[in-house]
N, C-alpha and C positions, 0 to 999 in steps of 0.2 A: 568809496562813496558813502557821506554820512546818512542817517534815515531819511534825512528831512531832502536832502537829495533826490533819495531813490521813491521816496512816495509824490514827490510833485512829477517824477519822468512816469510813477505811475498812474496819476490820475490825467497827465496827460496824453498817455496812452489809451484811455477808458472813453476820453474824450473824441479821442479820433475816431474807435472804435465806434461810437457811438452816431458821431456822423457817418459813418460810412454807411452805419443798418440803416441811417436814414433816406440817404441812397438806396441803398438795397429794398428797403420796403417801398417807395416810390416807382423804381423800377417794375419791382411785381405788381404793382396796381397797376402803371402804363399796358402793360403787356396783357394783362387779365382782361382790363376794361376796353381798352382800344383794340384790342386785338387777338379776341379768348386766347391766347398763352396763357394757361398754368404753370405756374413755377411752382415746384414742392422739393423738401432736403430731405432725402431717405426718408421717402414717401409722407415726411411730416409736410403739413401744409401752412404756406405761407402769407397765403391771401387774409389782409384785416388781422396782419397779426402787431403785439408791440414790438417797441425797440428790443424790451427785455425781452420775449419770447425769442427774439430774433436770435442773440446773443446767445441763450440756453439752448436753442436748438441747435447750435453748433458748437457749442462743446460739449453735446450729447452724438454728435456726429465725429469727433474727435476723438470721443471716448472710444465709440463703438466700432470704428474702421482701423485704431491705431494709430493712425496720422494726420495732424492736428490742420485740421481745417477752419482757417476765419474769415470776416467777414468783408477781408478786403480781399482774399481768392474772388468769394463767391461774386462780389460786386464787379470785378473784372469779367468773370464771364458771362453775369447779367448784362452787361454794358456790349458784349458781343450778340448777344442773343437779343439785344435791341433792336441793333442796328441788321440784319439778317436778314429781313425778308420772309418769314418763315409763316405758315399757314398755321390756324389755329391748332394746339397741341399742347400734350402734357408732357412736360420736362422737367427729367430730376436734375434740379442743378447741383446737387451735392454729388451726384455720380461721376457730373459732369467733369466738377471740379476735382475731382480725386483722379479721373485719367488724367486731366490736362497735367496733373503734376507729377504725373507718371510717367509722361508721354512728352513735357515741353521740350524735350532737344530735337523732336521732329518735326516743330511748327515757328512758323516766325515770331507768334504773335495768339492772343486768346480769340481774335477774330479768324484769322486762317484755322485753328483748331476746330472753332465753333460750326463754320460752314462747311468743312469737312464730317465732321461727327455728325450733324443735323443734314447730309445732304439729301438723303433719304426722303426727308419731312416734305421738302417742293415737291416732290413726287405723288404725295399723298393725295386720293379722291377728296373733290369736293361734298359734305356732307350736307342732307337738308335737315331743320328741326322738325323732331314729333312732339306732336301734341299729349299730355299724359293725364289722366282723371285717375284718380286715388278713389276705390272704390271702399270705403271704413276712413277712421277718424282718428284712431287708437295711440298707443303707445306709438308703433311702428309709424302710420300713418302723418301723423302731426313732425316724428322726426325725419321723413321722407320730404313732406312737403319743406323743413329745414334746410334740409341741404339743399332742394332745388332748386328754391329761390336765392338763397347766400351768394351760390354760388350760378346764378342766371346770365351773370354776364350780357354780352348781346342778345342773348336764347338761342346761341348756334347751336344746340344739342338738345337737350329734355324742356320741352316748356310746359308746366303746372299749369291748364285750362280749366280744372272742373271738382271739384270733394263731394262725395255720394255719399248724403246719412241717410236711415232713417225716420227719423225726426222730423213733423209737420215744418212747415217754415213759421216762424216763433221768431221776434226780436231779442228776445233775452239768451233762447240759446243759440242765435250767431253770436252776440258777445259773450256769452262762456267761448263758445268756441272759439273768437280771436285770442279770449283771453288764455286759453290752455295752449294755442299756439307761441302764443308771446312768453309767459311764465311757466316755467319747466325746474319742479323743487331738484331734481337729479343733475341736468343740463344745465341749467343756468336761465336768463335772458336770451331771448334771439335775439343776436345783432341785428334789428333791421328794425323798419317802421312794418306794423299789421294797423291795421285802420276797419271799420265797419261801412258798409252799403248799403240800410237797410232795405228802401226803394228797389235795389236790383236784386237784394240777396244775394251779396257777393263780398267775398275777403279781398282786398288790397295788400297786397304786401310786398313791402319794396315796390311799391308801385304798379305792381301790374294786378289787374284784375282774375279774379278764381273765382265762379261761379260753385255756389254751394246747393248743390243738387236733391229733392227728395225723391228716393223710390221707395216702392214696398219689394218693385222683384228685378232684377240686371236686365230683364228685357225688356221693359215696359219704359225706359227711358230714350230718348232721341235726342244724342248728342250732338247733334247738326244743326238743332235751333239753337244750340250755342256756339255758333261758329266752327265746332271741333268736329276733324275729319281722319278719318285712318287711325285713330289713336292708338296708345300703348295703355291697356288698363292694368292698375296695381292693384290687388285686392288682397287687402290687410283685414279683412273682417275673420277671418277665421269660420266661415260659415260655407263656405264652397271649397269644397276640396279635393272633388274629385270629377275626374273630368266631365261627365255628363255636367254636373251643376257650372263648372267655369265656362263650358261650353253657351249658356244662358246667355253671357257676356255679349258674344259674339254674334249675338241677334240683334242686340240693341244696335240702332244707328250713327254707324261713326267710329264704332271700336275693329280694330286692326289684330290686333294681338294681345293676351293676357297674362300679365306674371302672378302668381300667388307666392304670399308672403308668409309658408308656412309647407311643410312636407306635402306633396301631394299624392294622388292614387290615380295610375292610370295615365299618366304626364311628364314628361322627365325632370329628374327631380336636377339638381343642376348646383355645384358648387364653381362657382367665378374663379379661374384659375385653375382648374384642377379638370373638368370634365365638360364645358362651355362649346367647346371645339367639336364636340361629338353632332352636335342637334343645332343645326343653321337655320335662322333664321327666316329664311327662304322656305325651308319644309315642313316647319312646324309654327303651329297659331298660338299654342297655349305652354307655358312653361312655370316650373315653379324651383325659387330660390332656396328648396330646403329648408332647416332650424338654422338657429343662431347657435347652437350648439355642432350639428355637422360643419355649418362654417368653420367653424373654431378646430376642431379636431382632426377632418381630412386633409388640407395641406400637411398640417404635421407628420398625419401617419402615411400618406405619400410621398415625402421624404425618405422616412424610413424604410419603406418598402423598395424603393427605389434604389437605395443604397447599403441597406443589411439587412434588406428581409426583412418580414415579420411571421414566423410561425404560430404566433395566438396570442391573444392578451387580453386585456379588461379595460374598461372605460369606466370610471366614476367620476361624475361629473356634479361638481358644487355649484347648487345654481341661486340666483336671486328669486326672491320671492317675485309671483308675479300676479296680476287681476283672475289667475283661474282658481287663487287660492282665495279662504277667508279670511276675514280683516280678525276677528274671533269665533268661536267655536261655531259651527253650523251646519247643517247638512250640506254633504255632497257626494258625487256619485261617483266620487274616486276613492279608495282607503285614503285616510292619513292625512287628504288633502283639505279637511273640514276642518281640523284646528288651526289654531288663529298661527297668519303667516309670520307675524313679527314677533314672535314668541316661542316658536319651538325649531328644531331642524327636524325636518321630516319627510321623510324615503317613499319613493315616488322610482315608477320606471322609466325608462327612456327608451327611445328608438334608435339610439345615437349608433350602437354598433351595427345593425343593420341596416342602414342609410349612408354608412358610409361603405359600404360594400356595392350600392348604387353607384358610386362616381365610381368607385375602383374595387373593379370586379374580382381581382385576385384574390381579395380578403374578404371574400364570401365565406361565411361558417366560420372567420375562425376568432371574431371576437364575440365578448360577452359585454355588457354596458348598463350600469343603473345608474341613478342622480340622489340626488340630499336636495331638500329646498334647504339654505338658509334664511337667516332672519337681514336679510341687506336687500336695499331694494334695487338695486343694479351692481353690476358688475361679477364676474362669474368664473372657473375653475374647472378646467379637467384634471385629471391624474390619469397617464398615461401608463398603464404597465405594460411590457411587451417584452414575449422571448423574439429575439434574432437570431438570423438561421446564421451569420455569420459573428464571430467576438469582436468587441468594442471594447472603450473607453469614457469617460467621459469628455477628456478633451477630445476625441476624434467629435462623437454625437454634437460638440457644441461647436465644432468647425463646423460639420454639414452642416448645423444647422444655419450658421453664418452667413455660409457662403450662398444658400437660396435665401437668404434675405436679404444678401445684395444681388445677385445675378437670377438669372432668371427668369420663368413666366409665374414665379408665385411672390414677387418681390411686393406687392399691396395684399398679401394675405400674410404674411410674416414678419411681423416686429420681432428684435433683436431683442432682449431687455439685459443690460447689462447692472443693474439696479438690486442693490445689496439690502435694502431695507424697502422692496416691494411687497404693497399689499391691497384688495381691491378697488380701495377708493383711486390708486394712485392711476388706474384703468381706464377708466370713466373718460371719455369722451377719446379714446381710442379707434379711429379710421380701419386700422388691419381689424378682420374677424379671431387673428390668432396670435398670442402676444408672447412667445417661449422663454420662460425664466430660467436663463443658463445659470444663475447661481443655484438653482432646488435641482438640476439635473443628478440622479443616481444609478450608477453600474454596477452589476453583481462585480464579484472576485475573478470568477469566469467571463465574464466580458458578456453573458448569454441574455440575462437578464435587465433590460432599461425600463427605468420611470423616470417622465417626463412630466412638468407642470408648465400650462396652458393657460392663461388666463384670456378672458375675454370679456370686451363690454358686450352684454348680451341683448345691448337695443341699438346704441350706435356703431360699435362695428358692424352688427348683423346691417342696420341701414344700410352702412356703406357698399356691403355685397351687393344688397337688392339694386343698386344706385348703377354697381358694375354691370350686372346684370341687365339689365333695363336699360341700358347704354347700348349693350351687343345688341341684345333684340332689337333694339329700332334703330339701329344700322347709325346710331352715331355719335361711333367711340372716336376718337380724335386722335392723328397720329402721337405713337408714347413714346417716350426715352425714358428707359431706366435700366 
């Protein structure tokens, strides 16, 4: 075959490819919009994505499993998962598609597979929508109310009613405020339309109306003359943290239940995946998502405890500068943390190893844990050191790690990165809280000693936990497949 041969059977290939993801992203919108079905590929997500994303996330799926999954697999069992009947629900269709082809000499067909593997899903309770008020504005808060709305679909799950600042009601700062919604120098643009109210005092976005609320204190407000009833409140302010003060909340009229978006005292502290199962929502009112750094760090070291032990180790955690630090030099009531953040790297304590002895109790006492601010304004770093009680590898460590990042109940808390030239930018808008870089993995000689590197976006993975989170608390998580 001469070149000019072989490049027109290739670009005719590219071509087909190309329709096919056009299909395929058609599909996930039918399924998303008409019928909250999530589709996502090894927990990457597919909703409002390109052709070309389409494409790369499945040869990053190919990379990562070994066995080359394209886009005309997934479309066949998209095309099954249509036609189904199937109640609102999140399905990884990249898992999907990797049994079916494991598995097709015991099915006729991607439709008989499909009703088979998903039959479960008919089964599942009908869920109601909660109503949720963002109690802060912040970094966290503006990326919460992001994903709720992107992804609001019909609002058969989380529906964003209310944002509590502050701040008198002011025409200029509700437009800062759409406008820091809309424009995100780290993020990006939000895909969507925000629009101003000023008459109601209210944001639009995507079309639905969020009242923007002022208080001076969480009990003085009465969420019920805003139509909001039983709510879920998020509270990203950083200024209640411990139970009596979250307890405040739950005076006001209309609030249900309270997550805090930040380690708490006196509340269970709660990492999604990991410790969530303990504290039902049934007996407890007030709960809080932990750091963005315990996210990141406890699935991984529950892995490994789970599977070789950990008799002690250390946490040092590279983190992004963030609004507690100074822009330049200034007083502050922390050592170190007064010089200018985008300018120096500068050593700061963490909580991180005693927090994570919260979710998992075995590994009380026996880590130590401190952080580095760098000069980056997201995206973020552990270093993992740990003696195990039993000898390792690094290929064994990068199986285990593998195989809980496809199976599993920690499979959205654990990206794979199989990615030889990673470094934080490349993070950055990362869903899992814990991103494991099998190429930096290292083993003593003796097998006794592991370091492990963890990366994390330390505002939108964290989002993502609290998103998890805040789904179990108000009872409406939606049947999963992964």
């Amino acid at each position: 075959m001469n070149n000019t041969v072989l490049y027109e059977k290739e670009l005719s290939y590219q071509a087909d490819r190309r329709k096919a993801g056009v299909e395929f992203i058609n599909i996930v919108s039918e399924l998303w919009y008409d019928k909250s079905i999530e589709l996502v590929l090894f927990r990457n997500q597919l909703i409002d994505k390109s052709i070309g994303d389409i494409i790369n996330l499945h040869e990053y799926a190919g990379e990562f499993i070994k066995k080359p999954i394209n886009v005309f697999d997934t479309v066949e069992i998209a095309r099954a998962i249509k036609i189904a009947n199937l109640p609102p629900s999140r399905i990884d269709i990249g898992k999907l598609t990797y049994e079916y082809h494991l598995e097709d000499n015991h099915y006729n067909d991607a439709t008989a597979f499909v009703n088979d593997k998903l039959r479960h899903a008919k089964a599942s309770k009908n869920i109601q929508p909660k109503d949720v008020v963002l109690y802060g504005f912040g970094r966290i808060g503006r990326l919460l109310a992001r994903e709720m709305m992107s992804k609001i679909g019909k609002g058969a799950q989380l529906r964003l009613r209310a944002i509590v600042v502050r701040d008198k009601h002011d025409a200029t700062l509700l437009e800062k405020r759409a406008s820091l919604l809309k424009h995100d120098s780290i993020h990006g643009d939000f895909q969507g339309s925000v629009t101003v109210n000023l008459h109601n005092n209210t944001l639009v976005i995507n079309g639905a109306t969020v009242h923007i609320i002022t208080a001076s204190a969480p009990e003085k407000v009465d969420y019920t003359k805003y139509g909001i009833n039983n709510a879920l409140l998020i509270d990203n302010t950083g200024a209640f943290t411990t139970e009596d003060a979250l307890k405040r909340h739950l005076v006001a009229n209309g609030i249900e239940k309270v997550l805090l978006t930040a380690p708490g005292k006196g509340v269970p502290n709660i990492v999604y995946g990991v410790n969530h199962n303990d504290y039902s929502p049934d007996d407890t009112d007030i709960f809080s998502a932990a750091s963005c750094t315990t996210n990141a760090i406890t699935p991984i070291l529950m892995v490994l405890e789970d599977t070789l032990g950990i008799t002690k180790g250390h946490l040092e955690t590279i983190h992004a500068y963030t609004n507690d630090q100074n822009l330049v030099d200034n007083m502050h009531k922390k050592y170190r943390r007064g010089r200018a953040a985008a300018l120096n790297m500068v050593i700061t304590e963490t909580g991180a190893g005693s927090a994570v002895a919260k979710a998992i109790p075995s590994l009380a006492g026996k880590l130590t844990s401190n952080a580095i601010r760098v000069p980056v304004p997201n995206g973020s770093l552990v270093v993992v050191n740990v003696e195990v009680e039993r000898p390792t590898s690094i290929a064994e460590v990068n199986e285990i790690m593998k195989h809980y990042a496809l199976e599993g109940e920690l499979v959205e808390q654990i990206k794979y990165s199989v990615n030889n030239e990673l470094v934080s930018s490349d993070i950055v808008g990362t869903s899992a809280p814990a991103i494991y870089d099998s190429k930096a993995t290292i083993v003593s000689a003796d097998g006794k000693n592991v370091i492990l590197y963890v990366w994390y976006d330390n505002e939108y993975g964290y989002s993502h936990q609290v998103i998890r989170l805040a789904k179990y608390v108000a009872k409406v998580r939606r049947y999963t497949y992964y």
